[in-house]
Biotite code that builds the C-alpha atoms (Angstrom):
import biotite.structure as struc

atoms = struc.array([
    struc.Atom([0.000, 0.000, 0.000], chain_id="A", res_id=1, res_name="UNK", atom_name="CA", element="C"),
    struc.Atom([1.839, 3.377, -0.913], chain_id="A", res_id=2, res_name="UNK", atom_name="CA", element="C"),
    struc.Atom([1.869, 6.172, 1.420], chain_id="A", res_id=3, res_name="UNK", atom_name="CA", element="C"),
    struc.Atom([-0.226, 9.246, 0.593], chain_id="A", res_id=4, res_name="UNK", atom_name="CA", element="C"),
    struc.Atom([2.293, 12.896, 0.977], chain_id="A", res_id=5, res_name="UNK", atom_name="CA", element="C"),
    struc.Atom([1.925, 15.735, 0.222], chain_id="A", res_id=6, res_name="UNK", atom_name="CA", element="C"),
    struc.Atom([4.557, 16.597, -2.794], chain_id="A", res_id=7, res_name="UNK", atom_name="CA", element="C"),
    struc.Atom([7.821, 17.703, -2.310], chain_id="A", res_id=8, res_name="UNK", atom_name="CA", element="C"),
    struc.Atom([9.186, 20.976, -2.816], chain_id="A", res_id=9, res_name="UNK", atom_name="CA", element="C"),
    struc.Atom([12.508, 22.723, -3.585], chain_id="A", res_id=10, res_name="UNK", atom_name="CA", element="C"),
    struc.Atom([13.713, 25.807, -3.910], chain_id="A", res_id=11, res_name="UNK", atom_name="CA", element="C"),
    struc.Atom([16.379, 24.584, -6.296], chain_id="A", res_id=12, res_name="UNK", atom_name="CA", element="C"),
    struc.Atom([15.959, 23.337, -9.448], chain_id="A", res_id=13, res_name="UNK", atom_name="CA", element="C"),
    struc.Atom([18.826, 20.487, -10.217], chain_id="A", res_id=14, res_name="UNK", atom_name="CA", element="C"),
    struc.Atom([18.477, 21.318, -13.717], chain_id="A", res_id=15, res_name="UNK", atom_name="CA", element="C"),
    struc.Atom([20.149, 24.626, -13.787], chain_id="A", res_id=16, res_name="UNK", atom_name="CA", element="C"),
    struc.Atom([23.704, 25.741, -13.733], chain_id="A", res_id=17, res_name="UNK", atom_name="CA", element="C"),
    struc.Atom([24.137, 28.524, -11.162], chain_id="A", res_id=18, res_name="UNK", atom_name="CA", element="C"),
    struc.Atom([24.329, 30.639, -14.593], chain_id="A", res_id=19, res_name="UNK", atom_name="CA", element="C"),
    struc.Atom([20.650, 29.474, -15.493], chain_id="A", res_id=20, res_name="UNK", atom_name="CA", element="C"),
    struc.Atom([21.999, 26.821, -18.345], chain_id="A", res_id=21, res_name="UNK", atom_name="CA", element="C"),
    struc.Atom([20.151, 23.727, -18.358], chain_id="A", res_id=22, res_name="UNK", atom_name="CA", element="C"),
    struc.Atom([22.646, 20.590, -17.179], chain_id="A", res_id=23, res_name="UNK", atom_name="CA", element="C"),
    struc.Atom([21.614, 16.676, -16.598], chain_id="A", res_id=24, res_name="UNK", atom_name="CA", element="C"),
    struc.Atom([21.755, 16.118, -13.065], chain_id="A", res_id=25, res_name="UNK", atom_name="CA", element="C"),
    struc.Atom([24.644, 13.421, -12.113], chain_id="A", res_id=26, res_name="UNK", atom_name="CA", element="C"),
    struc.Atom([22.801, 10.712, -10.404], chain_id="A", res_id=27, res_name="UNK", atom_name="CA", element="C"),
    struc.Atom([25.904, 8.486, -10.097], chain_id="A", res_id=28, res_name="UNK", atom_name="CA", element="C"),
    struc.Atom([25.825, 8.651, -6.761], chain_id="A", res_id=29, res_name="UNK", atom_name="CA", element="C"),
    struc.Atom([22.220, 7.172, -6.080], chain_id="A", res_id=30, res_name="UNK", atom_name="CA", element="C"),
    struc.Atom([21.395, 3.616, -5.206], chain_id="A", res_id=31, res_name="UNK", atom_name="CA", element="C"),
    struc.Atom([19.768, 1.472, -7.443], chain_id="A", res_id=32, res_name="UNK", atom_name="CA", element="C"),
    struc.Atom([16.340, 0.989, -6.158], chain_id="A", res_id=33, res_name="UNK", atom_name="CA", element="C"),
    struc.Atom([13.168, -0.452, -7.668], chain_id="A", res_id=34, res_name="UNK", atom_name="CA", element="C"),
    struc.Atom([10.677, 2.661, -9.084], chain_id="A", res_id=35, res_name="UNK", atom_name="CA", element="C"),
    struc.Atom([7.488, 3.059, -10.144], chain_id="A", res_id=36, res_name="UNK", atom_name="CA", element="C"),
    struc.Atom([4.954, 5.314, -11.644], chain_id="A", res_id=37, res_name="UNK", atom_name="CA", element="C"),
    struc.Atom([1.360, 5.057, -12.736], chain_id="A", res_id=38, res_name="UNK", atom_name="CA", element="C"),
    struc.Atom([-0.024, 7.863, -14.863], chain_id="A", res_id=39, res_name="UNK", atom_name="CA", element="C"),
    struc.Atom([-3.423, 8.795, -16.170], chain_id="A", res_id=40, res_name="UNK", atom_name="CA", element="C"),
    struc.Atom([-4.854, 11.616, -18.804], chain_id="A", res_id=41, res_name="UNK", atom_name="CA", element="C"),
    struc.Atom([-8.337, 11.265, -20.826], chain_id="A", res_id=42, res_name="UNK", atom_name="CA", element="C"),
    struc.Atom([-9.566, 11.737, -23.896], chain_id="A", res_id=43, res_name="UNK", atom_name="CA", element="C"),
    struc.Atom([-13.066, 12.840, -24.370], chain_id="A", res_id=44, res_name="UNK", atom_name="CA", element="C"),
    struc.Atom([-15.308, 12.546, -27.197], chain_id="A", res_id=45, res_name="UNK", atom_name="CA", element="C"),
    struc.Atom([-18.927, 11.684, -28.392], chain_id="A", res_id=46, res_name="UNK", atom_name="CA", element="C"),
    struc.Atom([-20.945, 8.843, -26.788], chain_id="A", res_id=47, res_name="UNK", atom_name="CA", element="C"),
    struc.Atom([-21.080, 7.406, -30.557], chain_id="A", res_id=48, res_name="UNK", atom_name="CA", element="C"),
    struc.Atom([-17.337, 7.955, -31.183], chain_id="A", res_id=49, res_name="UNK", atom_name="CA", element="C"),
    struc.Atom([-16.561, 5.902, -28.342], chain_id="A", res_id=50, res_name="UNK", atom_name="CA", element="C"),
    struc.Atom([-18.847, 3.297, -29.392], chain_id="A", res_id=51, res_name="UNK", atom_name="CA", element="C"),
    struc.Atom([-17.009, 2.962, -32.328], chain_id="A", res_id=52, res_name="UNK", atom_name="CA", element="C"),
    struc.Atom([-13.946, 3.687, -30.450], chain_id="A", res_id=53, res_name="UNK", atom_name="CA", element="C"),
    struc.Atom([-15.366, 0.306, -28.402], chain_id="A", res_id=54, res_name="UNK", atom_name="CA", element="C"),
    struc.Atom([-15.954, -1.921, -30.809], chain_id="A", res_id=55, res_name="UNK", atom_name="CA", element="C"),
    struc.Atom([-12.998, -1.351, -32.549], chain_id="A", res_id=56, res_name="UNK", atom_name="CA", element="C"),
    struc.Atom([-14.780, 0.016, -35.469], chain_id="A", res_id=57, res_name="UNK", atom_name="CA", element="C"),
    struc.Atom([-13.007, 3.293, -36.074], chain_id="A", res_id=58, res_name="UNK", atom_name="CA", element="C"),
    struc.Atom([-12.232, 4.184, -39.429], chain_id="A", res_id=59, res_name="UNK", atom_name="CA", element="C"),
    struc.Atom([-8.232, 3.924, -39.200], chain_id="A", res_id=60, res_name="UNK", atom_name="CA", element="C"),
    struc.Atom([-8.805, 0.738, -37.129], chain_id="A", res_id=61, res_name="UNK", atom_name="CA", element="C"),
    struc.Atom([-8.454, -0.574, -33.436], chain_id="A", res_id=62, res_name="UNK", atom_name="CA", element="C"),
    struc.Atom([-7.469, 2.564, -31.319], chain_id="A", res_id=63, res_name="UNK", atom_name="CA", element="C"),
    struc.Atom([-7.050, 1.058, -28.366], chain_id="A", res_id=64, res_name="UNK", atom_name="CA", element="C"),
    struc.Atom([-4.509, -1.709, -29.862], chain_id="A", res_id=65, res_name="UNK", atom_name="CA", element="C"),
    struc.Atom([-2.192, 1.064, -31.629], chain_id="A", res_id=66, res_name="UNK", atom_name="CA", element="C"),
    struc.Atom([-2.501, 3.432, -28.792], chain_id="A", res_id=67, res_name="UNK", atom_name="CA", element="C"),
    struc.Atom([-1.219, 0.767, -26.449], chain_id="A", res_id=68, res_name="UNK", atom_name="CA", element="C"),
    struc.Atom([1.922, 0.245, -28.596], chain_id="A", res_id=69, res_name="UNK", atom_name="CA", element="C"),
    struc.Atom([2.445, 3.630, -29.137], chain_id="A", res_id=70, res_name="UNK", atom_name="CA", element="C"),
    struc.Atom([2.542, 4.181, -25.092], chain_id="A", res_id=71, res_name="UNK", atom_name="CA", element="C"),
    struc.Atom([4.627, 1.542, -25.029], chain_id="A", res_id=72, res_name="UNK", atom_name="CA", element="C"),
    struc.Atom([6.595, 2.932, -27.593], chain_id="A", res_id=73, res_name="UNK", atom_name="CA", element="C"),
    struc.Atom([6.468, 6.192, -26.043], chain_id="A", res_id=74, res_name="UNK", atom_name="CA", element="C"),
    struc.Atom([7.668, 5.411, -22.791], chain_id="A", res_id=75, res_name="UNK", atom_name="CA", element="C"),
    struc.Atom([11.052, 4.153, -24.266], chain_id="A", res_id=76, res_name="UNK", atom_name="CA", element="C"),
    struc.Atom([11.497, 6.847, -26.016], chain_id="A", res_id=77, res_name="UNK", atom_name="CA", element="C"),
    struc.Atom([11.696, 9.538, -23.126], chain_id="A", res_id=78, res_name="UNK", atom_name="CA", element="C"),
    struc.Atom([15.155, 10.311, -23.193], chain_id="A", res_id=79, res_name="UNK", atom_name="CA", element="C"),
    struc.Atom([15.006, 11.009, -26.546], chain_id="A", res_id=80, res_name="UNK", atom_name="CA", element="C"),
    struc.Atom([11.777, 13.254, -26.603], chain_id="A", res_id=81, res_name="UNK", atom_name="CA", element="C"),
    struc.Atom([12.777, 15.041, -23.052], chain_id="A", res_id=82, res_name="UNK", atom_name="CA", element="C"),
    struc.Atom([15.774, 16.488, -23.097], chain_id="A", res_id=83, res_name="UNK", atom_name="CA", element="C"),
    struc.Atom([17.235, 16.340, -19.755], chain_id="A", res_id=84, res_name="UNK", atom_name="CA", element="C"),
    struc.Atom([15.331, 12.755, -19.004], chain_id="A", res_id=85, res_name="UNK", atom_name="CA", element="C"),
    struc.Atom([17.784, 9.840, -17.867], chain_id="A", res_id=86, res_name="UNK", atom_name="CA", element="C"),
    struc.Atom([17.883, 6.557, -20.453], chain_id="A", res_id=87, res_name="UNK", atom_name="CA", element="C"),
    struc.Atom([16.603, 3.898, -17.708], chain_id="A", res_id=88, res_name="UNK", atom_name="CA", element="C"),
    struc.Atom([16.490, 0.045, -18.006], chain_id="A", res_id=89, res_name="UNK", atom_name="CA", element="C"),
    struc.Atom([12.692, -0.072, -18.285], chain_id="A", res_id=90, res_name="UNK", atom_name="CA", element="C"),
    struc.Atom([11.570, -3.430, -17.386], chain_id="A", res_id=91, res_name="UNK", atom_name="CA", element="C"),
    struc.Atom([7.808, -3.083, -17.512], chain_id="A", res_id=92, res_name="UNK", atom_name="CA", element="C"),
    struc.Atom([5.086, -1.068, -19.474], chain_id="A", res_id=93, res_name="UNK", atom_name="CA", element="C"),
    struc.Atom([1.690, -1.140, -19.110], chain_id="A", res_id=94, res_name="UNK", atom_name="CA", element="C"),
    struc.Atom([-0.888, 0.763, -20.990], chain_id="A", res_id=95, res_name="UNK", atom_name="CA", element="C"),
    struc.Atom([-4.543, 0.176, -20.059], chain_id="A", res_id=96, res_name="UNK", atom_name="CA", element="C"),
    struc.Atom([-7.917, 1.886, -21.179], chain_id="A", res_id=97, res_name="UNK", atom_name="CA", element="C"),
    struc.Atom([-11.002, 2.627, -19.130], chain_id="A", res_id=98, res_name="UNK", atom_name="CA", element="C"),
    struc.Atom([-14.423, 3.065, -21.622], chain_id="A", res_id=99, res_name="UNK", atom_name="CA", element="C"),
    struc.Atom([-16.928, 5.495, -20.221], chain_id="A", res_id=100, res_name="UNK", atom_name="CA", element="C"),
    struc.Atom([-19.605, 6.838, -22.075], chain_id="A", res_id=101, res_name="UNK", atom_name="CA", element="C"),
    struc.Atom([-17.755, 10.161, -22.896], chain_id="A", res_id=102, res_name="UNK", atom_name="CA", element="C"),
    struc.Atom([-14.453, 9.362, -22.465], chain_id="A", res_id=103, res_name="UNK", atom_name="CA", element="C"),
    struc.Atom([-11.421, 7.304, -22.645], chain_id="A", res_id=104, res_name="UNK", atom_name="CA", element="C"),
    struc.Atom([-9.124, 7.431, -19.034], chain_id="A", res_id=105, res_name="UNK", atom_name="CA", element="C"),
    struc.Atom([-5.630, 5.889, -19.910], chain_id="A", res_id=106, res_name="UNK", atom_name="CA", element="C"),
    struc.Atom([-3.295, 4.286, -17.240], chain_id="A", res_id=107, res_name="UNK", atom_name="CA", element="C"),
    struc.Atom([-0.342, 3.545, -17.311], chain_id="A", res_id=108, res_name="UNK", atom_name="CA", element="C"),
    struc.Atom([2.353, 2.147, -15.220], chain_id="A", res_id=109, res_name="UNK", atom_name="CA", element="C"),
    struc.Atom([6.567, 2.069, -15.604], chain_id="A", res_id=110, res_name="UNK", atom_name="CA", element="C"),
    struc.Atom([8.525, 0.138, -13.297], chain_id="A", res_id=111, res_name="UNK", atom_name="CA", element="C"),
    struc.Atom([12.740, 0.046, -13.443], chain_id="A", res_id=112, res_name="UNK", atom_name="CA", element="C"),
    struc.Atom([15.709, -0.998, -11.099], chain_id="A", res_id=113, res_name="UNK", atom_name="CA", element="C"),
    struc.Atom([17.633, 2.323, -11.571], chain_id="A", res_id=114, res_name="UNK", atom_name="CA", element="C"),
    struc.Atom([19.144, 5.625, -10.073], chain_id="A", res_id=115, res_name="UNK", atom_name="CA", element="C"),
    struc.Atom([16.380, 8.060, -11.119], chain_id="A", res_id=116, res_name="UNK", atom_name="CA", element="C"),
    struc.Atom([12.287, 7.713, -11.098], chain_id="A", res_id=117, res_name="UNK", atom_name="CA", element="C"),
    struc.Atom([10.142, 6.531, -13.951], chain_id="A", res_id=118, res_name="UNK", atom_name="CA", element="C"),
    struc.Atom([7.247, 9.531, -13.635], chain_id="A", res_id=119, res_name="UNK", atom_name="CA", element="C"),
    struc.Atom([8.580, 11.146, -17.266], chain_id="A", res_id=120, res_name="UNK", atom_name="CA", element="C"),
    struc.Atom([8.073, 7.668, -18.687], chain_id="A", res_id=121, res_name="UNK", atom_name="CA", element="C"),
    struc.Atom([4.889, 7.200, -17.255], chain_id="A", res_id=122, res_name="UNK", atom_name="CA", element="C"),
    struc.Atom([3.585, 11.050, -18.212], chain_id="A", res_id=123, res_name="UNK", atom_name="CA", element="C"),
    struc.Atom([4.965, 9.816, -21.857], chain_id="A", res_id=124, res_name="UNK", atom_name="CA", element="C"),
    struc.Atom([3.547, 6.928, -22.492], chain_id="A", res_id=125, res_name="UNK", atom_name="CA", element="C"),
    struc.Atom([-0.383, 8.504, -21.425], chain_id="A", res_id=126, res_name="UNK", atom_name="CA", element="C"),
    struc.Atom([0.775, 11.839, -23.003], chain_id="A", res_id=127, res_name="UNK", atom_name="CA", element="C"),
    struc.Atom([1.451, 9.713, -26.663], chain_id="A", res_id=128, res_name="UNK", atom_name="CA", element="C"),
    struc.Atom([-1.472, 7.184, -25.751], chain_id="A", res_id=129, res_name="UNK", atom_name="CA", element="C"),
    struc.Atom([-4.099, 9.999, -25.955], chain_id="A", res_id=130, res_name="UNK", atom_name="CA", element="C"),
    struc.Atom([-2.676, 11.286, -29.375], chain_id="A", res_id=131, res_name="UNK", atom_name="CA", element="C"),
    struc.Atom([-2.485, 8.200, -31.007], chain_id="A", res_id=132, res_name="UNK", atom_name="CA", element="C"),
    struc.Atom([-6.257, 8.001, -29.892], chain_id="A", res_id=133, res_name="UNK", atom_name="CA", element="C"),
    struc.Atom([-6.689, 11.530, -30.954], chain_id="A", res_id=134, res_name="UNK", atom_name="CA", element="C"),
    struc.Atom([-5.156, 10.621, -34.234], chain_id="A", res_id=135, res_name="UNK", atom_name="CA", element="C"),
    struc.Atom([-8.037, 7.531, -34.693], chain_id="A", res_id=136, res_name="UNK", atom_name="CA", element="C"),
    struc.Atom([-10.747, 9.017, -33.859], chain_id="A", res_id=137, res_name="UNK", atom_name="CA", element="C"),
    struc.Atom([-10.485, 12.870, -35.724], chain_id="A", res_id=138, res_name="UNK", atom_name="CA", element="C"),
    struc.Atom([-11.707, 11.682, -38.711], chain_id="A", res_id=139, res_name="UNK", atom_name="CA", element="C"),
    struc.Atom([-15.431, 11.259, -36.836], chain_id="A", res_id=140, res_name="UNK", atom_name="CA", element="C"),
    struc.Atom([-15.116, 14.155, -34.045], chain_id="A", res_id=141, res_name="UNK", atom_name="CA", element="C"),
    struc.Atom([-12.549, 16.834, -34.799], chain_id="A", res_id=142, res_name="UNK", atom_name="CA", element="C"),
    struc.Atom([-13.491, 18.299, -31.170], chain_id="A", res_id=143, res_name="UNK", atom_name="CA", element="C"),
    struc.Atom([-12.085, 15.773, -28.551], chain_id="A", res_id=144, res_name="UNK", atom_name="CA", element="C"),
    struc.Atom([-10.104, 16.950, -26.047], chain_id="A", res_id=145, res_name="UNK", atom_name="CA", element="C"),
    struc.Atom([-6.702, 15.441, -24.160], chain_id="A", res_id=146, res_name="UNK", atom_name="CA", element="C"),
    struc.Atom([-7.163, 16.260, -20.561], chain_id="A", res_id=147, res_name="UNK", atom_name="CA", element="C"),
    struc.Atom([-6.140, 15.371, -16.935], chain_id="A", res_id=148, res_name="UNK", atom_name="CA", element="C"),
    struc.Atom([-2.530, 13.839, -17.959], chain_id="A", res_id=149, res_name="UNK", atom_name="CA", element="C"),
    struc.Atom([-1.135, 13.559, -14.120], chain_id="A", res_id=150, res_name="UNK", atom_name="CA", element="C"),
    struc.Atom([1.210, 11.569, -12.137], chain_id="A", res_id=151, res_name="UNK", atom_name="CA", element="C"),
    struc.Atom([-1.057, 9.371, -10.396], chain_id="A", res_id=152, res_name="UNK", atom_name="CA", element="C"),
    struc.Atom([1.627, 7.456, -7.590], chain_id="A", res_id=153, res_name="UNK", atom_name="CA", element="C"),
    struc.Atom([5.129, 6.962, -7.538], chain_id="A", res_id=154, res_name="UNK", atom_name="CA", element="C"),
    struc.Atom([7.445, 4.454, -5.459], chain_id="A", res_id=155, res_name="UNK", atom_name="CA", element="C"),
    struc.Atom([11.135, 3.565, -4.583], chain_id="A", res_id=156, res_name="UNK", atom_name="CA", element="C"),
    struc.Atom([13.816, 6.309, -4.168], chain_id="A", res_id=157, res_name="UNK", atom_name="CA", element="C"),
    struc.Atom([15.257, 8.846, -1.919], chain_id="A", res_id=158, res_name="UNK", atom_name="CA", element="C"),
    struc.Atom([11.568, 10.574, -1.701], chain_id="A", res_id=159, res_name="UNK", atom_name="CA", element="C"),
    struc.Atom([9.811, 7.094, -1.092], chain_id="A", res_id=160, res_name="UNK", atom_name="CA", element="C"),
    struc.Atom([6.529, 6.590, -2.303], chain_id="A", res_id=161, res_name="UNK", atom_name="CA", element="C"),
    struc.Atom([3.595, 9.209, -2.999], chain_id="A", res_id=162, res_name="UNK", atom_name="CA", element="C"),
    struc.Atom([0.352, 8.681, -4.525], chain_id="A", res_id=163, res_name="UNK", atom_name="CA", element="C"),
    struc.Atom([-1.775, 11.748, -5.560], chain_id="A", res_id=164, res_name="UNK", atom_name="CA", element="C"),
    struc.Atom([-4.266, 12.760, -2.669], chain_id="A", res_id=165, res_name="UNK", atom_name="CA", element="C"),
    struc.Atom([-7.649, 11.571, -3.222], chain_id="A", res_id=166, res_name="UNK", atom_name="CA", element="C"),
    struc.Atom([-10.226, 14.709, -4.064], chain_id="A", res_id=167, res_name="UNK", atom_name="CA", element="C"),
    struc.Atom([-11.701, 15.898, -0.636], chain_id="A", res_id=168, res_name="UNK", atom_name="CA", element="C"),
    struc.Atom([-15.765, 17.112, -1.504], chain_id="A", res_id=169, res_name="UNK", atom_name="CA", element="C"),
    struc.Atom([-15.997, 20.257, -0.513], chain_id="A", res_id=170, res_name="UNK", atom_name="CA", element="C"),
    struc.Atom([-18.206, 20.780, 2.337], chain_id="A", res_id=171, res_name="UNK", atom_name="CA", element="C"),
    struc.Atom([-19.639, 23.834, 1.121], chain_id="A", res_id=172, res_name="UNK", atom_name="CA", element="C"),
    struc.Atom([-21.785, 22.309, -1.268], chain_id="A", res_id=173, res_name="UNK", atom_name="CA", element="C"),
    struc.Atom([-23.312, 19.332, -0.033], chain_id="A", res_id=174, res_name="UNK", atom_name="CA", element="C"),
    struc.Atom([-27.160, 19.717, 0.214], chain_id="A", res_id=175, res_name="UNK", atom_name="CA", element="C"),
    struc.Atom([-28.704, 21.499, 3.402], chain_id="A", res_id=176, res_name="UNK", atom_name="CA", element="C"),
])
């Protein structure tokens, strides 16, 4: 069970030279640990888009299968598409789908045994999920919308494990 924090916060950012140039942090230091991140984003649409979207009965095909790959994909790719990102040994991917009536929620989870966290792989691999989605399903509603891409929980490290707070209702609103 991961432990719910609050995020941490720095005044520094390990990114930048005292001179403001951008550097990769040295992380040669840091144990080897095994990391983890889950992320999510959506992509809403039509009721009958994701219908189609469902069934597999886009016109360009089965969404869900090439967005899968593609977060797969994506998620290896990180280094290369973030600048500053780490290569890590990634030893598992996973790219699922949740169907609701209006949207598409995408998960997915990274895990490594390595010096730096997996949460850019994660964010990746959701953030390319959702356009190759977007990509299958313009041709039938050229107003869906990529939303909610987050960080969902993260373990292993110096900073331990984290897992975004669950929403509070606010107590202003409930019925009198």
């Amino acid at each position: 069970m991961a432990i719910v924090t609050e995020p941490q916060t720095s005044s520094v950012l390990t990114h930048l030279r005292q001179d403001g140039t951008a550097q990769m942090v040295d992380v040669s230091a840091k144990a080897v640990t095994t990391r983890q991140a889950t992320a999510t984003g959506t992509v809403s649409t039509t009721a009958a888009v994701m219908a189609l979207l469902g069934a597999g009965e886009l016109p360009k095909g089965d969404a869900l299968a090439v967005a899968r790959v593609a977060g797969i994909m994506g998620a290896k790719k990180t280094p290369e598409l973030i600048p500053l990102c780490h290569p890590l040994p990634i030893s598992k991917v996973t790219v699922d789908f949740e169907l609701g009536t209006g949207a598409v929620t995408i998960l997915a989870t990274v895990k490594t045994r390595g010096v730096t966290g997996v949460e850019m792989e994660a964010l990746t691999a959701v953030s390319i999920a959702a356009l190759s989605v977007y990509d299958m399903i313009k041709a039938v509603d050229k107003h869906a919308v990529i939303s909610g891409i987050q960080v969902l929980a993260k373990s292993g490290g110096k900073s331990g494990d984290w897992t975004v707070p669950a929403a509070v209702p606010d107590e202003s609103e409930s019925p009198a």
